[in-house]
DRENTORKOL-3810 file (N, C-alpha, C; in nm, 4 decimals):
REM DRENTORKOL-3810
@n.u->10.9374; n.v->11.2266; n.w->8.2929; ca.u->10.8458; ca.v->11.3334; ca.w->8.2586; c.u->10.8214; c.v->11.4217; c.w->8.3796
@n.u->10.8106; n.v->11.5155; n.w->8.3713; ca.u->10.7913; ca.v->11.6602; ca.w->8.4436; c.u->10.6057; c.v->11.6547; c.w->8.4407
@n.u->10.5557; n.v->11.6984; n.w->8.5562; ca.u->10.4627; ca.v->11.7469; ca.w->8.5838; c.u->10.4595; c.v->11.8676; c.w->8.7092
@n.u->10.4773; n.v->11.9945; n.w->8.7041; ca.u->10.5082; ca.v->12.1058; ca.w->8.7803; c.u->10.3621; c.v->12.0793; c.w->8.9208
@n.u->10.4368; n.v->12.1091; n.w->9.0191; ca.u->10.3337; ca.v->12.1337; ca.w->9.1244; c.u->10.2181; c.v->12.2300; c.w->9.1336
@n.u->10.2843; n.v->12.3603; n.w->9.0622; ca.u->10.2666; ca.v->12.4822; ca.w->9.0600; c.u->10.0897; c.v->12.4922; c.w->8.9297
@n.u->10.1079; n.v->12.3845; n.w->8.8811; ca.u->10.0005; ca.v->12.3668; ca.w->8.7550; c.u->9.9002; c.v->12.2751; c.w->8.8221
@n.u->9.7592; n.v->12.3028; n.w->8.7376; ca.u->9.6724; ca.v->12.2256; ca.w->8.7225; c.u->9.6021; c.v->12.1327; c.w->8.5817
@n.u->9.5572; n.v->12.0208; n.w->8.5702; ca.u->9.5653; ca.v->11.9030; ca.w->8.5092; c.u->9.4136; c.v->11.9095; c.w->8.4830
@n.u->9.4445; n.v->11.9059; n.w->8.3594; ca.u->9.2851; ca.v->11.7902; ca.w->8.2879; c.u->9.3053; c.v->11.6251; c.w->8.2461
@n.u->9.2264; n.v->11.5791; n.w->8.2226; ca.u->9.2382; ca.v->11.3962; ca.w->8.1762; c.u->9.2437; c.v->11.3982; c.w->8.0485
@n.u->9.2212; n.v->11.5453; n.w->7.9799; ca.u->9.2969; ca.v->11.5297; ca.w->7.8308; c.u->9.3924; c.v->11.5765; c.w->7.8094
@n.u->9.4856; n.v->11.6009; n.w->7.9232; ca.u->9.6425; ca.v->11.6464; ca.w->7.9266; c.u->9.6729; c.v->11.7911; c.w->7.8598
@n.u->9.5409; n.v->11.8413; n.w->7.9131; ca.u->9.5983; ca.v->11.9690; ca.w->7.9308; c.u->9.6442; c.v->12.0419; c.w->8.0448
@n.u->9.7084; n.v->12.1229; n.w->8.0522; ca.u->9.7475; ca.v->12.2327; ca.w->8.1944; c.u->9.7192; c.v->12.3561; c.w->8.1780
@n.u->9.6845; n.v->12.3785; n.w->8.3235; ca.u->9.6560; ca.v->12.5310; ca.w->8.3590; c.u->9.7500; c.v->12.6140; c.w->8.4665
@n.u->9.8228; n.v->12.7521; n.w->8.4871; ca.u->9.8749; ca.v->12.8103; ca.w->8.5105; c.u->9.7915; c.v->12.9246; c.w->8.5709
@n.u->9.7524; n.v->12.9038; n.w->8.6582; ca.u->9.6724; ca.v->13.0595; ca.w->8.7157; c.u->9.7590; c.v->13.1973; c.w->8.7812
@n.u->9.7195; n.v->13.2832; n.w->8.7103; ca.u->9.8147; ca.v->13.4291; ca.w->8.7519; c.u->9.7168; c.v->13.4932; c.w->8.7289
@n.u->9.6952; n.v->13.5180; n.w->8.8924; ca.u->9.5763; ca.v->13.5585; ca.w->8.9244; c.u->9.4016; c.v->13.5914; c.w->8.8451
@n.u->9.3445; n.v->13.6165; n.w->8.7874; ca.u->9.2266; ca.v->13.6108; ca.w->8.7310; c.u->9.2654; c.v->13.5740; c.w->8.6007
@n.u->9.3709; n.v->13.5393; n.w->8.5643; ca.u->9.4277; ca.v->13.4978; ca.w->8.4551; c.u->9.4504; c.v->13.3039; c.w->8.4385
@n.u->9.4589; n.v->13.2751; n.w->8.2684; ca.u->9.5337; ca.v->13.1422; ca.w->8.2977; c.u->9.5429; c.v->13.1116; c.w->8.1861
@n.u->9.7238; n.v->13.0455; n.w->8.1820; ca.u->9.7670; ca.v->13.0311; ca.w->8.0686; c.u->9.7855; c.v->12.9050; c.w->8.0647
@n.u->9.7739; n.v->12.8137; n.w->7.9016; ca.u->9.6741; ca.v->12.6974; ca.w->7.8724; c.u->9.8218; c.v->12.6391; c.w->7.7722
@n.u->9.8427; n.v->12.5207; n.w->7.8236; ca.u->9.9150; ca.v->12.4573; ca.w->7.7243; c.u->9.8828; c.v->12.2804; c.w->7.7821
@n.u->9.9983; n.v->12.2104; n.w->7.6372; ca.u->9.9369; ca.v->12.0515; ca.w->7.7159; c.u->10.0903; c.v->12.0015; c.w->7.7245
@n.u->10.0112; n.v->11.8951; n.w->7.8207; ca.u->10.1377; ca.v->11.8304; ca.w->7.9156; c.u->10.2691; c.v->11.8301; c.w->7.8665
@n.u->10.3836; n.v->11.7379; n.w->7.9009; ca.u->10.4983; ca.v->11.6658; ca.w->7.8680; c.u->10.4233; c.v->11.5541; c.w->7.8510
@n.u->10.3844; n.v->11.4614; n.w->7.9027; ca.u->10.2691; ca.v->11.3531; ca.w->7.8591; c.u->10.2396; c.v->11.3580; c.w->7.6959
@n.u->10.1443; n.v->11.4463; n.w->7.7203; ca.u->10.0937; ca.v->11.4501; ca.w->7.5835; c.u->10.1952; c.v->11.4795; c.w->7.4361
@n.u->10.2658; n.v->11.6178; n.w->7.4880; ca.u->10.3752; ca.v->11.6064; ca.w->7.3503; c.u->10.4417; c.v->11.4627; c.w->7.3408
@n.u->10.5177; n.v->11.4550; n.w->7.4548; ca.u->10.5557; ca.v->11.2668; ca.w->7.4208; c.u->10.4695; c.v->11.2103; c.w->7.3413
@n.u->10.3353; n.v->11.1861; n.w->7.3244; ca.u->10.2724; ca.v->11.0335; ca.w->7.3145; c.u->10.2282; c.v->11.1030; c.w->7.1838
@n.u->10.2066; n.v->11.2321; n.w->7.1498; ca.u->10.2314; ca.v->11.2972; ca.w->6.9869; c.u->10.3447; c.v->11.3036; c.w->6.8883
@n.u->10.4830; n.v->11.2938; n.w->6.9495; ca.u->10.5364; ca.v->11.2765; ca.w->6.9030; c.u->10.5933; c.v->11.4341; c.w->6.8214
@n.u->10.6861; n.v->11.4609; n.w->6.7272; ca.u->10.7517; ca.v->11.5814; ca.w->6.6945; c.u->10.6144; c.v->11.6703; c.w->6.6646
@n.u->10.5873; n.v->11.7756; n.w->6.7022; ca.u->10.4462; ca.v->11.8682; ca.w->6.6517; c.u->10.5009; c.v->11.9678; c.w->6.5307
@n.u->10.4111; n.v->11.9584; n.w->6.4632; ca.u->10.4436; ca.v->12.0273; ca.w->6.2721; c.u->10.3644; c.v->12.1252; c.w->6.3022
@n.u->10.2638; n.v->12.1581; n.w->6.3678; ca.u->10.2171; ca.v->12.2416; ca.w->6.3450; c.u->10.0776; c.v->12.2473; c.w->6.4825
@n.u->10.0292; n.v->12.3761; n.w->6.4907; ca.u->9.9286; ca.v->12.4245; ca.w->6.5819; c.u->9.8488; c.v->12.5241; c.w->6.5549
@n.u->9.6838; n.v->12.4791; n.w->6.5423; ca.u->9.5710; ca.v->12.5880; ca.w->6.5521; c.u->9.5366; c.v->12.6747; c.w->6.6335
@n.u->9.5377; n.v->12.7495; n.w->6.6823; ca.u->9.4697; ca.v->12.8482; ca.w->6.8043; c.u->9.3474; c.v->12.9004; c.w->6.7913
@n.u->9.3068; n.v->12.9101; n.w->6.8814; ca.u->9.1596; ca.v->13.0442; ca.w->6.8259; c.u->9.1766; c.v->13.1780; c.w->6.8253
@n.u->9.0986; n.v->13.2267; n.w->6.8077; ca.u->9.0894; ca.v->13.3799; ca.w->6.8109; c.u->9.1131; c.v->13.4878; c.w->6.9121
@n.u->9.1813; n.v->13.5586; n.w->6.9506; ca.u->9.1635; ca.v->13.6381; ca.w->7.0974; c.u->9.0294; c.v->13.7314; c.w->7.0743
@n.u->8.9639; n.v->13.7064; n.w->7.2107; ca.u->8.8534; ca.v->13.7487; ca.w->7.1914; c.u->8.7555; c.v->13.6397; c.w->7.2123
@n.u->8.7915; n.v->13.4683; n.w->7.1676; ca.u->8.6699; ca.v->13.3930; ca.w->7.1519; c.u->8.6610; c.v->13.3378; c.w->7.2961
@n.u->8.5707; n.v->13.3099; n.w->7.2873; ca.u->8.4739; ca.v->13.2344; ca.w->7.4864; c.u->8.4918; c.v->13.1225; c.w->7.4466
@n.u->8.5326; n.v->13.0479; n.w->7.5785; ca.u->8.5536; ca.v->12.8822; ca.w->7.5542; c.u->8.4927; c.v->12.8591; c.w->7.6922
@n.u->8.4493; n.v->12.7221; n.w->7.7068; ca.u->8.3550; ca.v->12.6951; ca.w->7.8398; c.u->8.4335; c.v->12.5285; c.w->7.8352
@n.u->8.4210; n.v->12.5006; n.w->7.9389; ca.u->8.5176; ca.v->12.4127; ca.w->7.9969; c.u->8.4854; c.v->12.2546; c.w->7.8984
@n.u->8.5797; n.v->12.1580; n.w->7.8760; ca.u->8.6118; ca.v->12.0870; ca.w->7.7464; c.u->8.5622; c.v->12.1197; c.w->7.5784
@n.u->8.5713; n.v->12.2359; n.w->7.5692; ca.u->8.5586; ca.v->12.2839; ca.w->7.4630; c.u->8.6399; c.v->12.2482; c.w->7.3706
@n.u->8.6390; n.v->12.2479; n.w->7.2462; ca.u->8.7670; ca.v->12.2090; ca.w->7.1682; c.u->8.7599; c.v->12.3948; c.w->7.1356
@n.u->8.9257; n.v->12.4142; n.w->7.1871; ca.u->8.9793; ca.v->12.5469; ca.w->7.0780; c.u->9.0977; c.v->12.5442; c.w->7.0388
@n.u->9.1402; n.v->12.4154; n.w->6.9499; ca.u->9.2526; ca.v->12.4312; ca.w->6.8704; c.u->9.2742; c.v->12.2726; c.w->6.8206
@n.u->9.3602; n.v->12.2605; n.w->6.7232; ca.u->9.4204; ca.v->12.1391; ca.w->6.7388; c.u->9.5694; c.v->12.1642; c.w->6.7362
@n.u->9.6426; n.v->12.0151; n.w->6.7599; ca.u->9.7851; ca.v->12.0004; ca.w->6.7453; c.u->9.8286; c.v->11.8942; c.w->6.6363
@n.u->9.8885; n.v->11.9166; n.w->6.5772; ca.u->9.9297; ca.v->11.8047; ca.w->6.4462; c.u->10.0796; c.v->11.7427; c.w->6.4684
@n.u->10.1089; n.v->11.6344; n.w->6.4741; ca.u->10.2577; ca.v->11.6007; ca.w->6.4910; c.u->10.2571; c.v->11.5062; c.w->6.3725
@n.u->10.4047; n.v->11.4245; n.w->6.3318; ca.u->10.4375; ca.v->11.3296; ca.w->6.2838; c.u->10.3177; c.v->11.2313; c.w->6.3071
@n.u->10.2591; n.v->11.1455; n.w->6.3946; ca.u->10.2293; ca.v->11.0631; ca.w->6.3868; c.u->10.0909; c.v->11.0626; c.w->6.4184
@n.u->9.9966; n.v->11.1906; n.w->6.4208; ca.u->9.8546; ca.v->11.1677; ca.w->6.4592; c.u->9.8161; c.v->11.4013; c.w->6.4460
@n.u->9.6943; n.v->11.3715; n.w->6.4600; ca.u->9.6379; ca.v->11.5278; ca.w->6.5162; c.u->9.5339; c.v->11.4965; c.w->6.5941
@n.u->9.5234; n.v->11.6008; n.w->6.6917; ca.u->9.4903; ca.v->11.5672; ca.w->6.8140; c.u->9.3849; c.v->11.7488; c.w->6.8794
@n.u->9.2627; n.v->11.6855; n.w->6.9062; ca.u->9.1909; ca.v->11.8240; ca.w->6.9283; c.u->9.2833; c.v->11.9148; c.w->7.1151
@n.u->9.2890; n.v->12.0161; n.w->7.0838; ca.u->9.2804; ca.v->12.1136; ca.w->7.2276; c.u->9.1950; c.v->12.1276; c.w->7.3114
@n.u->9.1495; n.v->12.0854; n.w->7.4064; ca.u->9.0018; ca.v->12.1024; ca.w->7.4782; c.u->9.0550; c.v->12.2232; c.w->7.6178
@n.u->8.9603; n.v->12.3180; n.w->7.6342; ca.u->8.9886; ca.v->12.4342; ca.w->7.7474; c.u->8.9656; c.v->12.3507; c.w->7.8886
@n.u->9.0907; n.v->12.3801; n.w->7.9256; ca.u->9.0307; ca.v->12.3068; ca.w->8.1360; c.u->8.9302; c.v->12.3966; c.w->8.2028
@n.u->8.8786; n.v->12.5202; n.w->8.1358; ca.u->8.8107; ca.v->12.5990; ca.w->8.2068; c.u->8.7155; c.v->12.6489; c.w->8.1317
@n.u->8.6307; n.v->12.7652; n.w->8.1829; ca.u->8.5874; ca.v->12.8699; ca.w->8.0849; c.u->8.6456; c.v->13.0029; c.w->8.1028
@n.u->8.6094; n.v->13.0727; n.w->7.9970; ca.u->8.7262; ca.v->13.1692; ca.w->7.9538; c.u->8.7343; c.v->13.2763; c.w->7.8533
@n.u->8.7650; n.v->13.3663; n.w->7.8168; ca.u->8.7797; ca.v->13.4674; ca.w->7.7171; c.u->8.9386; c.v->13.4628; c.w->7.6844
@n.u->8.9416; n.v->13.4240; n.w->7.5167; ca.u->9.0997; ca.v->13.3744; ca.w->7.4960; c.u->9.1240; c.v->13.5680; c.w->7.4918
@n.u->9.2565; n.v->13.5458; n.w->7.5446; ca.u->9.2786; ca.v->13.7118; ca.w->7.5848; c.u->9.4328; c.v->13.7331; c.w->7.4861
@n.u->9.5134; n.v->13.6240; n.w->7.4448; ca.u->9.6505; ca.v->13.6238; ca.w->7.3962; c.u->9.6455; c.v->13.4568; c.w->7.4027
@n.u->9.7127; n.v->13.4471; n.w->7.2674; ca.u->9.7504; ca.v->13.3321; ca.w->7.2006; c.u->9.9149; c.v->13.3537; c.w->7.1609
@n.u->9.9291; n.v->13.2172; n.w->7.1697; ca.u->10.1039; ca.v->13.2295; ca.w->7.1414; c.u->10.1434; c.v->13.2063; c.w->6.9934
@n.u->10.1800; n.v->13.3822; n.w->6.9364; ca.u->10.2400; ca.v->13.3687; ca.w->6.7825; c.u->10.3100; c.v->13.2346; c.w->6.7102
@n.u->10.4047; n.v->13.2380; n.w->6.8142; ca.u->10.5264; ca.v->13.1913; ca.w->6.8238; c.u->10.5091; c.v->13.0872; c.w->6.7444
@n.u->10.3780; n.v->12.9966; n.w->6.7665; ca.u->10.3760; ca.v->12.8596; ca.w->6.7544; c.u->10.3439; c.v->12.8398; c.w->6.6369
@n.u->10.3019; n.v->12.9226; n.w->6.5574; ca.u->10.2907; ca.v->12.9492; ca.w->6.4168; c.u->10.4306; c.v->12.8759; c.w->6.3503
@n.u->10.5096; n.v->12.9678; n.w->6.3625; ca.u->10.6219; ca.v->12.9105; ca.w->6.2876; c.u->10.7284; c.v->12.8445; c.w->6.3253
@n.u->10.6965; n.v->12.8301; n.w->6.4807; ca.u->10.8117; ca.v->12.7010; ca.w->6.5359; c.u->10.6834; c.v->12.6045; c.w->6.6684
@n.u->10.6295; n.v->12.5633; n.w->6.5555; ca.u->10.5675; ca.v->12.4636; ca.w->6.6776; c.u->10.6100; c.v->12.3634; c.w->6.7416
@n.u->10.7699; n.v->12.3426; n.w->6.7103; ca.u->10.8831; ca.v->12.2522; ca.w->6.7999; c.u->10.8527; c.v->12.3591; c.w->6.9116
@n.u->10.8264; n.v->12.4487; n.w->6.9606; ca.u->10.8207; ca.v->12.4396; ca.w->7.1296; c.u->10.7367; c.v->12.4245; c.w->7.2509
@n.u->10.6253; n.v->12.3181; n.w->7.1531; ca.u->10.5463; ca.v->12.2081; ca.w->7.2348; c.u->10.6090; c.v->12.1377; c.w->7.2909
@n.u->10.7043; n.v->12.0381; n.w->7.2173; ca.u->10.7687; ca.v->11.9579; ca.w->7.2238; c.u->10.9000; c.v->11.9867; c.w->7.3298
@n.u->10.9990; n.v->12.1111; n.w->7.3352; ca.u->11.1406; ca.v->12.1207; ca.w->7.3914; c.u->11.0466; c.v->12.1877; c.w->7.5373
@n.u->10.9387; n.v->12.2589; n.w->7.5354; ca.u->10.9672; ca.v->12.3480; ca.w->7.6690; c.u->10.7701; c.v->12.3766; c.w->7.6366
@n.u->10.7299; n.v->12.2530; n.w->7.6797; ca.u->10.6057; ca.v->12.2761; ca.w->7.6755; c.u->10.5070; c.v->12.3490; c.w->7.7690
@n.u->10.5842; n.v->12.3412; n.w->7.9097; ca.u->10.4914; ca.v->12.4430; ca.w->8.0404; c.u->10.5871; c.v->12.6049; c.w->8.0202
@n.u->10.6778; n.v->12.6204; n.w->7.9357; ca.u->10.7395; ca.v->12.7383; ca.w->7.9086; c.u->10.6921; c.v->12.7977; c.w->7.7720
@n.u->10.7818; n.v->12.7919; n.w->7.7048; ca.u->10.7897; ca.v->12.8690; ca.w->7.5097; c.u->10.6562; c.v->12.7929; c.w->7.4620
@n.u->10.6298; n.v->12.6476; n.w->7.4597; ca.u->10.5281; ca.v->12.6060; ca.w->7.4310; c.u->10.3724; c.v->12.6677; c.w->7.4566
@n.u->10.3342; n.v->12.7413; n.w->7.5546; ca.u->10.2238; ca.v->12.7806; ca.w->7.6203; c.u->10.1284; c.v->12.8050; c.w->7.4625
@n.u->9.9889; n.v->12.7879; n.w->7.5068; ca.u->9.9092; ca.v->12.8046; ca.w->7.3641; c.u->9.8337; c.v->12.9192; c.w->7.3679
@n.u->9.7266; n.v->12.8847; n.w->7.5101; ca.u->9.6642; ca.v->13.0341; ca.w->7.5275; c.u->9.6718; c.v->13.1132; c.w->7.6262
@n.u->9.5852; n.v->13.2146; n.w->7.6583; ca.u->9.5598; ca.v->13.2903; ca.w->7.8156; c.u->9.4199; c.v->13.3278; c.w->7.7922
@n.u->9.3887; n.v->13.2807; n.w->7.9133; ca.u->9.2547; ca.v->13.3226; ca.w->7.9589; c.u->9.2151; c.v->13.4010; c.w->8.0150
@n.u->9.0882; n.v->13.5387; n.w->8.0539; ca.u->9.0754; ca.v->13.5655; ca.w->8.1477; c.u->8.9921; c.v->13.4713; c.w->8.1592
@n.u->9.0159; n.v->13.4386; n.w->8.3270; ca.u->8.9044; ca.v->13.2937; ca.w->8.3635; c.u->8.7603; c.v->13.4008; c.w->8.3533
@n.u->8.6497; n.v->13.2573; n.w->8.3486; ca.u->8.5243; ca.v->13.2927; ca.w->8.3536; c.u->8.4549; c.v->13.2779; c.w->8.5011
@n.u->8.5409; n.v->13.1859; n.w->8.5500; ca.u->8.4944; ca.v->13.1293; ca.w->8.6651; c.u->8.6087; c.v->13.0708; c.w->8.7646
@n.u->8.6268; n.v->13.1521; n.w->8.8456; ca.u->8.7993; ca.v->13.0876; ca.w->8.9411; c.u->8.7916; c.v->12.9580; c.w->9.0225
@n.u->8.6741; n.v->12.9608; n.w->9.0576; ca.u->8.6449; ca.v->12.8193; ca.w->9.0836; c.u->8.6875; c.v->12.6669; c.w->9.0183
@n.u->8.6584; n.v->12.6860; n.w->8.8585; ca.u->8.6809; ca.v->12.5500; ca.w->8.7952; c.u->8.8312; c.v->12.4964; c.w->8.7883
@n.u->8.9043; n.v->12.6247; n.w->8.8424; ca.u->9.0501; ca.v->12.6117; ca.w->8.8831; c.u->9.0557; c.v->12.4779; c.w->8.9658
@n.u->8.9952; n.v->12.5102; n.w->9.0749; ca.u->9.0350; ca.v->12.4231; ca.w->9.1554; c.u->8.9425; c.v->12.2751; c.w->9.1415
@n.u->8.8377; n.v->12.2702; n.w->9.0296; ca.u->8.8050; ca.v->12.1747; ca.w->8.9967; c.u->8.9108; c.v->12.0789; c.w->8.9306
@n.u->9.0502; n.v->12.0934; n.w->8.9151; ca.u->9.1023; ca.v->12.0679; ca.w->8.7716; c.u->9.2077; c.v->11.9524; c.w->8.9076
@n.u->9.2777; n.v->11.8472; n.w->8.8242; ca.u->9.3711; ca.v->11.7975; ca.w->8.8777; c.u->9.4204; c.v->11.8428; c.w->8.9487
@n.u->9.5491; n.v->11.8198; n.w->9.0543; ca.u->9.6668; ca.v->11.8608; ca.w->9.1363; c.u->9.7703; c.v->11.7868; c.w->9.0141
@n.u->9.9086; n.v->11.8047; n.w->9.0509; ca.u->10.0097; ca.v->11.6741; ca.w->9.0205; c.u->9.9776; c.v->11.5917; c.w->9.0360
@n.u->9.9368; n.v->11.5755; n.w->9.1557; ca.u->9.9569; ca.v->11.4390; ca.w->9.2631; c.u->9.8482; c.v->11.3218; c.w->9.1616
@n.u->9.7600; n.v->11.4494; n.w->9.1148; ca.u->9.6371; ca.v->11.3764; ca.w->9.0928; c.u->9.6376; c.v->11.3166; c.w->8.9509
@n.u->9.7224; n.v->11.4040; n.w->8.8471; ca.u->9.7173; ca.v->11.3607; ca.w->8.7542; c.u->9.8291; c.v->11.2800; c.w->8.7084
@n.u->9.9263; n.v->11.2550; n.w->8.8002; ca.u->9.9988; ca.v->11.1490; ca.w->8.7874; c.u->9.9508; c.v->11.0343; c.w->8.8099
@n.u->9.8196; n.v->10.9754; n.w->8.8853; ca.u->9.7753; ca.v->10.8926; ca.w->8.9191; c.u->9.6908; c.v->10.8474; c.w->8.8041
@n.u->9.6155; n.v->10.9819; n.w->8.7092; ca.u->9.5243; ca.v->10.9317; ca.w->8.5927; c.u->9.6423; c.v->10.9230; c.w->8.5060
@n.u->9.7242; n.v->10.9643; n.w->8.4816; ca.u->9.8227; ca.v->10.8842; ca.w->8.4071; c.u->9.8622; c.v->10.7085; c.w->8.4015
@n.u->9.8822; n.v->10.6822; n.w->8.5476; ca.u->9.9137; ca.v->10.5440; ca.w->8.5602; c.u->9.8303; c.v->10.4712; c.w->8.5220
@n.u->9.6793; n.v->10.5250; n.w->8.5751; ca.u->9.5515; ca.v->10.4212; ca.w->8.5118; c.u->9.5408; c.v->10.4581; c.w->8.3938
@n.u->9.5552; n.v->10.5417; n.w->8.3378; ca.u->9.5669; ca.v->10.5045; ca.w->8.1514; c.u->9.6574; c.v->10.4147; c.w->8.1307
@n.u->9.7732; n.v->10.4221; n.w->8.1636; ca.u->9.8562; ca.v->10.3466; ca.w->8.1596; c.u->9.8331; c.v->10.1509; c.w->8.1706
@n.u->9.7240; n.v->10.1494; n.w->8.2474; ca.u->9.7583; ca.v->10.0341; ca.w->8.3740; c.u->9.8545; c.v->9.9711; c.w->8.4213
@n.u->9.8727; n.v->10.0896; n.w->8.5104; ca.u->9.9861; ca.v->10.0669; ca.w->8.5996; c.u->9.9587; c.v->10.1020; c.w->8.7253
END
């Protein structure tokens, strides 16, 4: 599994992508793994405010559905069409085609509240116990 340096990590396996006052919101390789093939994906609204573990979406796969929680707060600014009618690209290219939302952040700070790699490879293992 891939976890990019370049991203930041929540403990509900989501990631964040900051470009510049911006940030675009999708969830792990982790997580699509342990969901299994995804059928389908909710988004919210562009336009709606999300404040940090918020639920704004769910994901549905083969074997479970599973809420979206925001790593930040935020004004959803662009949501990804795409996922409407091919939500296989959670699954093939999830920090790429997969992406769910964009934010303008609310607060640039909670950025750096959020995992490293380093870091969330480690809350991985202890979920794991390993």
């Amino acid at each position: 599994m891939e976890f990019p340096d370049d991203l930041r990590y929540t403990k509900d396996h989501e990631w964040l992508r900051r470009e510049g006052n911006e940030g675009v919101v999708g969830i792990t390789d982790f997580a699509q793994d342990a969901l299994g093939d995804v059928v389908f994906v909710e988004l919210p609204a562009v336009g709606a405010t999300l404040a940090p573990g918020q639920v704004f979406g769910v994901v549905e796969s083969n074997k479970t559905v599973s809420d979206l929680f925001a790593p930040v707060s935020g004004r959803v600014i662009a949501v990804n069409q795409v996922l409407r009618d091919q939500p296989e690209h959670v699954n093939v290219d999830p920090y790429g085609a997969g992406w769910m939302i964009r934010l303008a952040l609310g607060r640039t700070e909670e950025v750096d509240a959020l995992l490293d790699a380093a870091g969330y490879r480690a809350h991985i293992a202890r979920e794991q116990g390993k």
